[in-house]
Biopython code that builds the backbone (N, CA, C, O; Angstrom):
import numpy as np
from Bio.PDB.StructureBuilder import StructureBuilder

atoms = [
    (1, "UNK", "N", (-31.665, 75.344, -54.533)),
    (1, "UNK", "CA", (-31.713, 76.691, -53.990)),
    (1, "UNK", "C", (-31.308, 76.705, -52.507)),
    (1, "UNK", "O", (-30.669, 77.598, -51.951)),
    (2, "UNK", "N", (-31.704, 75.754, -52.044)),
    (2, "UNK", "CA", (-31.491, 75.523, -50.390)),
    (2, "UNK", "C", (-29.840, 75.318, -50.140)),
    (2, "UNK", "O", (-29.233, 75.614, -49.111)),
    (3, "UNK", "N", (-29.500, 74.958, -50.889)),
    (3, "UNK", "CA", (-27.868, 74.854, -51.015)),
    (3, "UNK", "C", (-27.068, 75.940, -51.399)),
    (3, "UNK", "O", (-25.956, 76.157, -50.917)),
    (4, "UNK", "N", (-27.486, 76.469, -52.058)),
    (4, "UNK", "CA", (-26.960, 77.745, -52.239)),
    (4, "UNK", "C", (-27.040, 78.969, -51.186)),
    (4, "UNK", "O", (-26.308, 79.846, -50.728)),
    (5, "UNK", "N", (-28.264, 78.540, -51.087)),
    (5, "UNK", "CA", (-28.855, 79.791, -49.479)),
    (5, "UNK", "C", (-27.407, 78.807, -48.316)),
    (5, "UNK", "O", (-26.430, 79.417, -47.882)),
    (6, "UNK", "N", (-27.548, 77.922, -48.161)),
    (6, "UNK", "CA", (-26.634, 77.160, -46.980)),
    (6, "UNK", "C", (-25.204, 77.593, -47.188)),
    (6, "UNK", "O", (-24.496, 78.008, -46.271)),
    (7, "UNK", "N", (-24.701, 77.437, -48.829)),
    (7, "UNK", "CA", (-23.062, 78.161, -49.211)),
    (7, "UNK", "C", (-23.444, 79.144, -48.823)),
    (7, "UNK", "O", (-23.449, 78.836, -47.631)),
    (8, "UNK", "N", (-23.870, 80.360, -48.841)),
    (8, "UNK", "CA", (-23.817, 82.157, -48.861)),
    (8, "UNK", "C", (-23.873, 82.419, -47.964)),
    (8, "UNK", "O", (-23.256, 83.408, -47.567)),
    (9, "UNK", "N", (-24.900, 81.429, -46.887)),
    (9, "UNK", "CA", (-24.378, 81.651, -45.474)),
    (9, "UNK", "C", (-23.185, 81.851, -44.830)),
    (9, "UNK", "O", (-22.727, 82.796, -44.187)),
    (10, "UNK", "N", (-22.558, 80.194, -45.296)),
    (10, "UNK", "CA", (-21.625, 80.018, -44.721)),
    (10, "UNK", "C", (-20.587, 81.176, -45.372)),
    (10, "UNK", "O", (-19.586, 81.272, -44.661)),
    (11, "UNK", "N", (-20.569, 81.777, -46.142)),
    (11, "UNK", "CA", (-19.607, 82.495, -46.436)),
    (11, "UNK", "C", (-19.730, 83.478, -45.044)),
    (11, "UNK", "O", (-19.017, 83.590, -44.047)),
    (12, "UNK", "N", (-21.130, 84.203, -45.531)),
    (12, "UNK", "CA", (-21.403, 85.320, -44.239)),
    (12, "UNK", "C", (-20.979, 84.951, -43.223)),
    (12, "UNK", "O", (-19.990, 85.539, -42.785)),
    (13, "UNK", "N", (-21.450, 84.048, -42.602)),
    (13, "UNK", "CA", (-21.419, 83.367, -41.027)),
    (13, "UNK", "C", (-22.407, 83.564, -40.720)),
    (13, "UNK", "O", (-23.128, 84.550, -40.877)),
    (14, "UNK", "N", (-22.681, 81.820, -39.819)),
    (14, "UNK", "CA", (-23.397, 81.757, -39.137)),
    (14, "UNK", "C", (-24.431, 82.690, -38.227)),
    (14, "UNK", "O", (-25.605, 83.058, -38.267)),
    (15, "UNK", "N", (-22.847, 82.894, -37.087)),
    (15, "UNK", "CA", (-22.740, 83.814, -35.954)),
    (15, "UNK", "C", (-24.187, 85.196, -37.102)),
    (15, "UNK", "O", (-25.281, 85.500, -36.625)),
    (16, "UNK", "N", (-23.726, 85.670, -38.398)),
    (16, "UNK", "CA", (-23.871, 86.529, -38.579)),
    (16, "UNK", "C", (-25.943, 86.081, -38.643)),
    (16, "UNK", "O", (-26.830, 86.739, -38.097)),
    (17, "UNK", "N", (-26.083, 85.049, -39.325)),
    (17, "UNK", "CA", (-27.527, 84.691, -39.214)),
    (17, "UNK", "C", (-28.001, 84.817, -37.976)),
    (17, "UNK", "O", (-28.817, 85.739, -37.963)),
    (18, "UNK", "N", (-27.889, 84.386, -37.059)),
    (18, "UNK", "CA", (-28.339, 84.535, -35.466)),
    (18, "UNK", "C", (-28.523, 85.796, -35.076)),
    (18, "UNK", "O", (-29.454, 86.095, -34.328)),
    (19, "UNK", "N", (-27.530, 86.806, -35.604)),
    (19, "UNK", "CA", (-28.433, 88.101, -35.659)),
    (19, "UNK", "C", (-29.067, 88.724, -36.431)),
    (19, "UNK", "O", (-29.277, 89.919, -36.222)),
    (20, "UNK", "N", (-29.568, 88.060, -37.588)),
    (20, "UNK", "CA", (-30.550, 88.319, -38.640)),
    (20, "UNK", "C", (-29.687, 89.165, -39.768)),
    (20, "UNK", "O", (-30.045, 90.047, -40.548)),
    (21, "UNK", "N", (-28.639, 88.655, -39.580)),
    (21, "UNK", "CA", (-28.050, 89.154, -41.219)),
    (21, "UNK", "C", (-28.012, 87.600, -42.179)),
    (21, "UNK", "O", (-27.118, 86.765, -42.038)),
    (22, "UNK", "N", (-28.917, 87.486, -42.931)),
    (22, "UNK", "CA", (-29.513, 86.562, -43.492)),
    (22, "UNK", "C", (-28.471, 86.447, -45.201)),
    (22, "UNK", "O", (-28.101, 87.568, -45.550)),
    (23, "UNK", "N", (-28.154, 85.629, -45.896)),
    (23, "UNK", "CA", (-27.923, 85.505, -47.608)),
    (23, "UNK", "C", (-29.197, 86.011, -47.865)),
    (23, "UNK", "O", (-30.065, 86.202, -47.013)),
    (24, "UNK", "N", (-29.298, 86.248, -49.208)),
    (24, "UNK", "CA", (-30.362, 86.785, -50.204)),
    (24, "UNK", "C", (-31.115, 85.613, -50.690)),
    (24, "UNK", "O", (-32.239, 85.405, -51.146)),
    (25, "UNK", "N", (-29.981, 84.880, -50.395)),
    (25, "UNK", "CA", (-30.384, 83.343, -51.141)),
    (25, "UNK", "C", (-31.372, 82.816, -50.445)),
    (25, "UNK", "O", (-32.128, 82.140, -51.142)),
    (26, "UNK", "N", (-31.683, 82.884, -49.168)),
    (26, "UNK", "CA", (-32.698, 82.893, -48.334)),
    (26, "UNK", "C", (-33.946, 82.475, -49.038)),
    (26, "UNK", "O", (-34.582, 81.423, -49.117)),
    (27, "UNK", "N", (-34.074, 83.766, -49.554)),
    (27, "UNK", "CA", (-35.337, 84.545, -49.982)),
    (27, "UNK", "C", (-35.529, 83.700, -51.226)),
    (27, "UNK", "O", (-36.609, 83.141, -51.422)),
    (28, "UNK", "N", (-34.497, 83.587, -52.088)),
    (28, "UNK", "CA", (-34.457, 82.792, -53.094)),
    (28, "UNK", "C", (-35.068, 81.415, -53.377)),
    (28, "UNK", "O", (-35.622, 80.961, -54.378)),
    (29, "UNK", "N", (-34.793, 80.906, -52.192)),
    (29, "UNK", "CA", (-34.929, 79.730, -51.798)),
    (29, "UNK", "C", (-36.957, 79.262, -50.904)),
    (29, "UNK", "O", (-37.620, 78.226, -50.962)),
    (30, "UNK", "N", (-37.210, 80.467, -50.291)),
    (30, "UNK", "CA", (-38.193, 80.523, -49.235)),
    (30, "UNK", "C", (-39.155, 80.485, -50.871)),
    (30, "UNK", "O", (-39.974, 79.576, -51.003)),
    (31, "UNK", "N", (-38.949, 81.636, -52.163)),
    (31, "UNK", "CA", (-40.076, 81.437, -53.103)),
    (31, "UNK", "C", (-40.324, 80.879, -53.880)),
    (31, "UNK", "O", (-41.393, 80.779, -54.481)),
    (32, "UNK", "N", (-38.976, 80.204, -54.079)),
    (32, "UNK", "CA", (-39.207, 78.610, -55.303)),
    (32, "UNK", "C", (-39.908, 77.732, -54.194)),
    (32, "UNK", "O", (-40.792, 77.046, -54.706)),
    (33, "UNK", "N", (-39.768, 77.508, -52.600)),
    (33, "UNK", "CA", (-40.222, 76.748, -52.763)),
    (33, "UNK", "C", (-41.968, 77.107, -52.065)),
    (33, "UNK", "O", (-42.615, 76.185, -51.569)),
    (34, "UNK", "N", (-42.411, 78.230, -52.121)),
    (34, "UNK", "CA", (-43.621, 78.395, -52.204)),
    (34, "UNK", "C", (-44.568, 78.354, -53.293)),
    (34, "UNK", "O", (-45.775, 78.109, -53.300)),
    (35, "UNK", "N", (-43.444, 78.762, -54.566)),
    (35, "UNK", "CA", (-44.216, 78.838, -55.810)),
    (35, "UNK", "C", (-44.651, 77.482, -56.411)),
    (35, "UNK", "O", (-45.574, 77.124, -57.142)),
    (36, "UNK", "N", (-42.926, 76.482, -55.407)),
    (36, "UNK", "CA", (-43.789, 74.954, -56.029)),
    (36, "UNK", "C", (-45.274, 74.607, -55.371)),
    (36, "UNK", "O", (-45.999, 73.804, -55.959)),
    (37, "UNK", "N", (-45.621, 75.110, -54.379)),
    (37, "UNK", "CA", (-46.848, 74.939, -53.552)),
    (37, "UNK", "C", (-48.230, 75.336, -54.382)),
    (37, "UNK", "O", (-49.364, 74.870, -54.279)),
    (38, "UNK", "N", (-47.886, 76.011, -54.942)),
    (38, "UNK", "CA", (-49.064, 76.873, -55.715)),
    (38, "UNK", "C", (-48.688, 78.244, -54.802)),
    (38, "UNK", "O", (-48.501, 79.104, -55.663)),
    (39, "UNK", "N", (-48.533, 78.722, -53.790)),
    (39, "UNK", "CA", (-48.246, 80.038, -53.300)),
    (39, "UNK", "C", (-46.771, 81.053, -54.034)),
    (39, "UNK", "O", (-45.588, 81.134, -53.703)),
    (40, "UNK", "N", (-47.561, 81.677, -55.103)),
    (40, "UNK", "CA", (-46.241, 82.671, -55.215)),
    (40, "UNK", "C", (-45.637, 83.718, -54.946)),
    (40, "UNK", "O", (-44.655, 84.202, -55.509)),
    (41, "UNK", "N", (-46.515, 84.272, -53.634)),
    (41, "UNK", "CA", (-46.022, 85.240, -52.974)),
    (41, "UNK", "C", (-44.406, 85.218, -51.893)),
    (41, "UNK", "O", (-43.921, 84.311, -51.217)),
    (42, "UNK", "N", (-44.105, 86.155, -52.060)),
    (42, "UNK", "CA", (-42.586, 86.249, -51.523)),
    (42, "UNK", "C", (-42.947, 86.450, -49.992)),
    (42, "UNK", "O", (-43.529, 87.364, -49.408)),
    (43, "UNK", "N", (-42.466, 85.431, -49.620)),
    (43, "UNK", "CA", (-42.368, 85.038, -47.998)),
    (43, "UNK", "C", (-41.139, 85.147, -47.297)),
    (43, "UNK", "O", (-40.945, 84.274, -46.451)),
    (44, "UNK", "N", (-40.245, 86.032, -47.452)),
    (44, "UNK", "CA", (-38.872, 85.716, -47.211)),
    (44, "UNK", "C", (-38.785, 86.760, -45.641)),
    (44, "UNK", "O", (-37.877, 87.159, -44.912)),
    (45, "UNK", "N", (-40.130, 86.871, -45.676)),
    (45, "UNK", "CA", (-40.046, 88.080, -44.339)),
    (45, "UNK", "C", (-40.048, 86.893, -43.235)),
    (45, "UNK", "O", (-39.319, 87.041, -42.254)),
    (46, "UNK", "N", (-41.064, 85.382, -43.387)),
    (46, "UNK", "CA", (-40.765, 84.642, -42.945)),
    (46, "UNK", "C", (-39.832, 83.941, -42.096)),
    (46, "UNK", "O", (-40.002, 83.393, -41.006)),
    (47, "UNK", "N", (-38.900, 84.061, -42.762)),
    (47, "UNK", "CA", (-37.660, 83.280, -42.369)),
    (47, "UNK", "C", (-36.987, 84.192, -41.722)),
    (47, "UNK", "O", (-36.052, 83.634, -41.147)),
    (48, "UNK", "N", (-37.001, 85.960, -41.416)),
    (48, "UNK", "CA", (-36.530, 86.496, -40.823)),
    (48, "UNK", "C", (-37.300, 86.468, -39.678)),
    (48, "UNK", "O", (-36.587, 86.495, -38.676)),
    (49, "UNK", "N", (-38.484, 86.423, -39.441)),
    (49, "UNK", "CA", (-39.704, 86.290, -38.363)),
    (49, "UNK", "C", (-39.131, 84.549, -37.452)),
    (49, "UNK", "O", (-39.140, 84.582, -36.222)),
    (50, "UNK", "N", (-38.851, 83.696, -37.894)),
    (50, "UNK", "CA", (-38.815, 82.707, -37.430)),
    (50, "UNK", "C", (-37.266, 82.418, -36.370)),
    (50, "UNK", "O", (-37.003, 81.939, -35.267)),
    (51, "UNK", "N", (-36.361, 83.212, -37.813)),
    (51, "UNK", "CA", (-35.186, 83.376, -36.918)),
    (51, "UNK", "C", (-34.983, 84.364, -35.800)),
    (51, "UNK", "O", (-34.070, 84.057, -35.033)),
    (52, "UNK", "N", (-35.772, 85.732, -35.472)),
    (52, "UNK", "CA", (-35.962, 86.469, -34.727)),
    (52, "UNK", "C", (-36.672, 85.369, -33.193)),
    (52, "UNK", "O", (-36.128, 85.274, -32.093)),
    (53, "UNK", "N", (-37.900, 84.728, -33.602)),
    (53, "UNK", "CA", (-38.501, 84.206, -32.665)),
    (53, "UNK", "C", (-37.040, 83.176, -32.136)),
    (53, "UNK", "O", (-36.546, 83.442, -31.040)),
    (54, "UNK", "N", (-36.452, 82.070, -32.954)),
    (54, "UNK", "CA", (-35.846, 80.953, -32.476)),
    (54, "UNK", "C", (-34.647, 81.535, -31.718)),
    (54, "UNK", "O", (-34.247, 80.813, -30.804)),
    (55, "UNK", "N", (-33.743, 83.120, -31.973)),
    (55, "UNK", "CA", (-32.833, 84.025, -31.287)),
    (55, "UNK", "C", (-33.585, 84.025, -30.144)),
    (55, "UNK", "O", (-33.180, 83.488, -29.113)),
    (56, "UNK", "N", (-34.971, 84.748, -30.257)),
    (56, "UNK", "CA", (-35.296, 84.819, -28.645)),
    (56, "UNK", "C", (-35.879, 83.702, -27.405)),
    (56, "UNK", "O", (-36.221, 83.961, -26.251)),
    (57, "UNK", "N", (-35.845, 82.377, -28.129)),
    (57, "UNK", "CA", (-35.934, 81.471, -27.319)),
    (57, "UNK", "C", (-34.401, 81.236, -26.818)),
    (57, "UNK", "O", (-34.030, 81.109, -25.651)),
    (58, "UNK", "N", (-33.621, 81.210, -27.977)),
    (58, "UNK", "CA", (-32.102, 80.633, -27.134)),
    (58, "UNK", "C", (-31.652, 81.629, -26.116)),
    (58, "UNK", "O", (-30.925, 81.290, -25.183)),
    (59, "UNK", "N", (-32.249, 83.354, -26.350)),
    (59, "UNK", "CA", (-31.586, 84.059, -25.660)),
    (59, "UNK", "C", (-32.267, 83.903, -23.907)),
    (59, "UNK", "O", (-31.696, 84.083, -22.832)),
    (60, "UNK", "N", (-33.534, 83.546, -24.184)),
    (60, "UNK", "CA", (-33.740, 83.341, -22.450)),
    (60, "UNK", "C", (-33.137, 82.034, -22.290)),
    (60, "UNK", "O", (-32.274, 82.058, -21.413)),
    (61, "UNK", "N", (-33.301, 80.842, -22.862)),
    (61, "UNK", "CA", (-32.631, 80.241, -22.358)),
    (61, "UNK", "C", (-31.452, 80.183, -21.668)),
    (61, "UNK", "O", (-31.158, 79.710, -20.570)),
    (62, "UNK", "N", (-30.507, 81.047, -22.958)),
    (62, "UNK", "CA", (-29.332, 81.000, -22.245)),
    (62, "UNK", "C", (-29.157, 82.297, -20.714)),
    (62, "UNK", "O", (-28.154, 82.450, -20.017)),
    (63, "UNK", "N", (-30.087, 82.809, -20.634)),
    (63, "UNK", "CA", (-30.283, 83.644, -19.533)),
    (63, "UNK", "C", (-30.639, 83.331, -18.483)),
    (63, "UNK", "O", (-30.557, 83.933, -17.412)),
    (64, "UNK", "N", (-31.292, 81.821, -18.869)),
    (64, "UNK", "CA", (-31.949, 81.495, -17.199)),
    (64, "UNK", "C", (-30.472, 80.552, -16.974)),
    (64, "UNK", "O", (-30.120, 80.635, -15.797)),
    (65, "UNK", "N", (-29.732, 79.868, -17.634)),
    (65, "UNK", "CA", (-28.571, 79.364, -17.560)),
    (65, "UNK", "C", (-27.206, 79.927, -17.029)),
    (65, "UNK", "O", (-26.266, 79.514, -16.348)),
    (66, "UNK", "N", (-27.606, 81.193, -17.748)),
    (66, "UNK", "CA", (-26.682, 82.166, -16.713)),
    (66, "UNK", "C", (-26.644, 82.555, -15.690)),
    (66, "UNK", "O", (-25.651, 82.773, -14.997)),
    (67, "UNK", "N", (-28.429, 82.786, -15.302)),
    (67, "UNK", "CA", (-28.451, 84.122, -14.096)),
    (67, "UNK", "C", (-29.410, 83.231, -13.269)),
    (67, "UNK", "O", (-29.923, 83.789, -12.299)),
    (68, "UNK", "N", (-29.789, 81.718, -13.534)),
    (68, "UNK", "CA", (-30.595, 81.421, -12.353)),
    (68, "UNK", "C", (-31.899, 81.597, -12.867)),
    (68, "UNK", "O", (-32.106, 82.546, -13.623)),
    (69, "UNK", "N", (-33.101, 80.570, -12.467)),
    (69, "UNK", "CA", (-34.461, 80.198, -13.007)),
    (69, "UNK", "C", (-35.217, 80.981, -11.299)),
    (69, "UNK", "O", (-36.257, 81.553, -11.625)),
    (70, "UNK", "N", (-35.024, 81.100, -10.051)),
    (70, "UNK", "CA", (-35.697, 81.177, -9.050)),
    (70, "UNK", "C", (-34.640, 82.324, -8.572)),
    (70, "UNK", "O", (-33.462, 82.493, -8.886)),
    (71, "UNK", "N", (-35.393, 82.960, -7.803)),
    (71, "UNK", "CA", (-34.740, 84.264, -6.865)),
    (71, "UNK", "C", (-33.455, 83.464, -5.974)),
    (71, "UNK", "O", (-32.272, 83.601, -6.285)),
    (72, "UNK", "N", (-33.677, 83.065, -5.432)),
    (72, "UNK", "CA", (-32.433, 82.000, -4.885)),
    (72, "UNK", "C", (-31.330, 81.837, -5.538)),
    (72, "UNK", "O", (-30.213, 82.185, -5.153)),
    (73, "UNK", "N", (-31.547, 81.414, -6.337)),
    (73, "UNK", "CA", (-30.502, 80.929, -7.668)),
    (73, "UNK", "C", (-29.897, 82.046, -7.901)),
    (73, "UNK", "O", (-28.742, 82.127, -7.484)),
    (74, "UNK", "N", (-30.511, 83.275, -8.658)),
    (74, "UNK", "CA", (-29.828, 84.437, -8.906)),
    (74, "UNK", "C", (-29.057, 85.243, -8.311)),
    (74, "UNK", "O", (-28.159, 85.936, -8.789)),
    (75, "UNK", "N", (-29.589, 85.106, -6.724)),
    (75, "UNK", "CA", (-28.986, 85.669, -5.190)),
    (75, "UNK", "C", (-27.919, 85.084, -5.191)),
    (75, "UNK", "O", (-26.989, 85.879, -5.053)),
    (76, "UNK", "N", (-27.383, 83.304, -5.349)),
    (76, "UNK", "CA", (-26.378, 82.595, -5.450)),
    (76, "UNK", "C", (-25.599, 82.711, -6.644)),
    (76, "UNK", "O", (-24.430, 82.324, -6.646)),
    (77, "UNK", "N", (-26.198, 83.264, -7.781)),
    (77, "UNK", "CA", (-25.429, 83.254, -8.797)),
    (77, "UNK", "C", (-24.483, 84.448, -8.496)),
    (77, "UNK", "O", (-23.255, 84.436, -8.420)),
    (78, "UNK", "N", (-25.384, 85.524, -8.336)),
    (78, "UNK", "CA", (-24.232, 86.830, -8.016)),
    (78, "UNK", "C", (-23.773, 87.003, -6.874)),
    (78, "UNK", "O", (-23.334, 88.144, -6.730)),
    (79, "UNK", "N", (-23.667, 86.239, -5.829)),
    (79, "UNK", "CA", (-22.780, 86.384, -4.905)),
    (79, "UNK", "C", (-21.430, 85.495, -5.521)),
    (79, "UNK", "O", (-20.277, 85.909, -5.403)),
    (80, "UNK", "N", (-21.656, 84.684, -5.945)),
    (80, "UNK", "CA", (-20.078, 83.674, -6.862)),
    (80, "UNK", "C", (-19.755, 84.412, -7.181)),
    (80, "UNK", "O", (-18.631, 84.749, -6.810)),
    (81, "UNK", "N", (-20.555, 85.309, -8.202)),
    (81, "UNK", "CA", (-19.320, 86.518, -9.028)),
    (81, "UNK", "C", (-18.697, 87.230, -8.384)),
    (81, "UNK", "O", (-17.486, 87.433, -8.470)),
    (82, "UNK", "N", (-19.459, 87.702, -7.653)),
    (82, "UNK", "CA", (-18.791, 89.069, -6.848)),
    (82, "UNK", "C", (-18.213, 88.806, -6.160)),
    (82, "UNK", "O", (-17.440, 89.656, -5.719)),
    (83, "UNK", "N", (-18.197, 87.203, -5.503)),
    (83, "UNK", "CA", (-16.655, 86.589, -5.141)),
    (83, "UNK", "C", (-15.507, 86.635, -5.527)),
    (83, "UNK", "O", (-14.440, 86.904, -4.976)),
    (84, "UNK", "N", (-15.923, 86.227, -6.961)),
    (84, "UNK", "CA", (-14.611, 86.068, -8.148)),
    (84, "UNK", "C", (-14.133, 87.136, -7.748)),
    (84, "UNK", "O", (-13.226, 87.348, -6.943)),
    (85, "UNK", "N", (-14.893, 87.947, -8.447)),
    (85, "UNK", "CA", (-14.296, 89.486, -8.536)),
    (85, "UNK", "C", (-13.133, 90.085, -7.199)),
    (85, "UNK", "O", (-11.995, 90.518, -7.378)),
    (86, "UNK", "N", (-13.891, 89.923, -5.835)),
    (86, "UNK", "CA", (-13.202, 90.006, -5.093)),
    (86, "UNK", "C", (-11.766, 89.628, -4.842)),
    (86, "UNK", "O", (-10.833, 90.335, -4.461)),
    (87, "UNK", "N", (-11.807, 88.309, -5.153)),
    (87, "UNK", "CA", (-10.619, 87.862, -5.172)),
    (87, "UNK", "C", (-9.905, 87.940, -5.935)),
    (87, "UNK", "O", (-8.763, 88.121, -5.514)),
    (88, "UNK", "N", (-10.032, 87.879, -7.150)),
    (88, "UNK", "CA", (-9.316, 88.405, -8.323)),
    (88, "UNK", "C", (-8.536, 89.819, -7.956)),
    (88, "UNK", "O", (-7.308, 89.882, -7.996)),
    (89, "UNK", "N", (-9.362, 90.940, -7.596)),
    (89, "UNK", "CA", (-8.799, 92.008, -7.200)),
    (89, "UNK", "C", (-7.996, 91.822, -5.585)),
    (89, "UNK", "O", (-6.999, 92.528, -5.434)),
    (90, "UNK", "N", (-8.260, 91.228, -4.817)),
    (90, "UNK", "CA", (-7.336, 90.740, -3.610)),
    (90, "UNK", "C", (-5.999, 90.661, -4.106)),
    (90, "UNK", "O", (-5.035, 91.382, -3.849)),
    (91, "UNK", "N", (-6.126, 89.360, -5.093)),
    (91, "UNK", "CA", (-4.835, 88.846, -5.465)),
    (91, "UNK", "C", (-3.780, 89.731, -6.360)),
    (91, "UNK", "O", (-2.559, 89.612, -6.458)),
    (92, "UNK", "N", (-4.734, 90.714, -7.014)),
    (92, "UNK", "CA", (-3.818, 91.239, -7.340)),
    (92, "UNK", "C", (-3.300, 92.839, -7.307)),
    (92, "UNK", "O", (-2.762, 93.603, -8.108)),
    (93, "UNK", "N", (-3.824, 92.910, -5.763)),
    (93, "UNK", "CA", (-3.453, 94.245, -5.043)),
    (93, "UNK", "C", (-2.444, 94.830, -5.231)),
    (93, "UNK", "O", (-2.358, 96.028, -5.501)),
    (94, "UNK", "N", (-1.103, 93.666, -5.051)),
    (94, "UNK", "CA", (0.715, 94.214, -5.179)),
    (94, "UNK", "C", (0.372, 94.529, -6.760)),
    (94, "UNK", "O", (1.512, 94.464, -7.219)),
    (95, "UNK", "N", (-0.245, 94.746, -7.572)),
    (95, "UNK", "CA", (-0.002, 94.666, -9.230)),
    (95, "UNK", "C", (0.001, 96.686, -9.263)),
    (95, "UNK", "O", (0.668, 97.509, -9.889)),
    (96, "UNK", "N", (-1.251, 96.802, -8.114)),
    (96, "UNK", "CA", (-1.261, 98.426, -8.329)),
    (96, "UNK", "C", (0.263, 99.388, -7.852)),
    (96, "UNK", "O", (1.451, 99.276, -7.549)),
    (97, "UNK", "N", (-0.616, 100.153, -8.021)),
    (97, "UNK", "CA", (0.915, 100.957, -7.333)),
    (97, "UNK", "C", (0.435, 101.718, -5.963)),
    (97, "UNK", "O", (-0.740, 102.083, -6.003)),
    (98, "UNK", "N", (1.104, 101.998, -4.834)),
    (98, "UNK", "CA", (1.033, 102.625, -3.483)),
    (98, "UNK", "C", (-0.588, 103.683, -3.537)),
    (98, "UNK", "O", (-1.639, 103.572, -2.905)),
    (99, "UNK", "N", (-0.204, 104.521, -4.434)),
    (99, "UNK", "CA", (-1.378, 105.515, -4.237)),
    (99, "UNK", "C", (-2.605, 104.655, -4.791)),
    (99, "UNK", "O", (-3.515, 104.599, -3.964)),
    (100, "UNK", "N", (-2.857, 103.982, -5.960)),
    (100, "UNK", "CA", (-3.679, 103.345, -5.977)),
    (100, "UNK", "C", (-4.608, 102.216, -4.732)),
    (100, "UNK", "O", (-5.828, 102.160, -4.580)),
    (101, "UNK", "N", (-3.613, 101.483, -4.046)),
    (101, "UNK", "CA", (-4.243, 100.981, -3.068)),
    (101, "UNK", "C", (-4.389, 101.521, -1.674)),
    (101, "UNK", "O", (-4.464, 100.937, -0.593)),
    (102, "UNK", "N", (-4.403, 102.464, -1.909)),
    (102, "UNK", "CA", (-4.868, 103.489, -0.090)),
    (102, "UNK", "C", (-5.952, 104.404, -0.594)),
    (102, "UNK", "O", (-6.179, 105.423, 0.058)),
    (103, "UNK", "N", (-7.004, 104.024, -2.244)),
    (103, "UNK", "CA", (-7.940, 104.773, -2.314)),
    (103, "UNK", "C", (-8.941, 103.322, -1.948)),
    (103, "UNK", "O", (-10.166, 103.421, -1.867)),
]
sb = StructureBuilder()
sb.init_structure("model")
sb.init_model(0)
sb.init_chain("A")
sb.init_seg("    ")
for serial, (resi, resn, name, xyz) in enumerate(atoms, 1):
    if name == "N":
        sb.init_residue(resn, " ", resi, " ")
    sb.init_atom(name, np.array(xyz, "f"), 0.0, 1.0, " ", f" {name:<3s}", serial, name[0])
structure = sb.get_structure()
């Protein structure tokens, strides 16, 4: 069953599990193997509960990775950008046209 839930995924995508669009097979899989337990209640809310929690660990993670763990960090993080940015638009001032760059 676990293999099958793993093919149907992969058909869906991944990407698509991480935001909780789950196979059916899931579920399929979550109650055979509760029922082998002696538990035959359908637990498949489970596995949406777990993947919700494990999304929101990667998502701070990847947030403190982005934006900086300490006020410092974040102060330094967005001044880089807004560097970029700057310069990016510096460089490519001649791209506008006359009236555009005298606003």
């Amino acid at each position: 069953a676990v293999r099958e839930a793993f093919l149907a995924q992969q058909e869906i995508g991944w990407d698509h599990a991480l935001r909780g669009r789950l196979s059916a097979k899931w579920n399929d899989a979550q109650t055979l193997h509760t029922t082998s337990r002696g538990n035959p209640r359908d637990q498949g809310y489970l596995i949406v509960r777990m993947m919700w929690q494990a999304m929101d660990e990667i998502w701070k993670a990847r947030n403190l990775m982005e934006h900086g763990t300490t006020a410092e960090e974040r102060s330094l993080r967005k001044t880089a950008k807004m560097n970029q940015r700057l310069k990016k638009a510096y460089d490519e001032k001649y791209k506008l046209s006359q009236i555009s760059r005298q606003q």
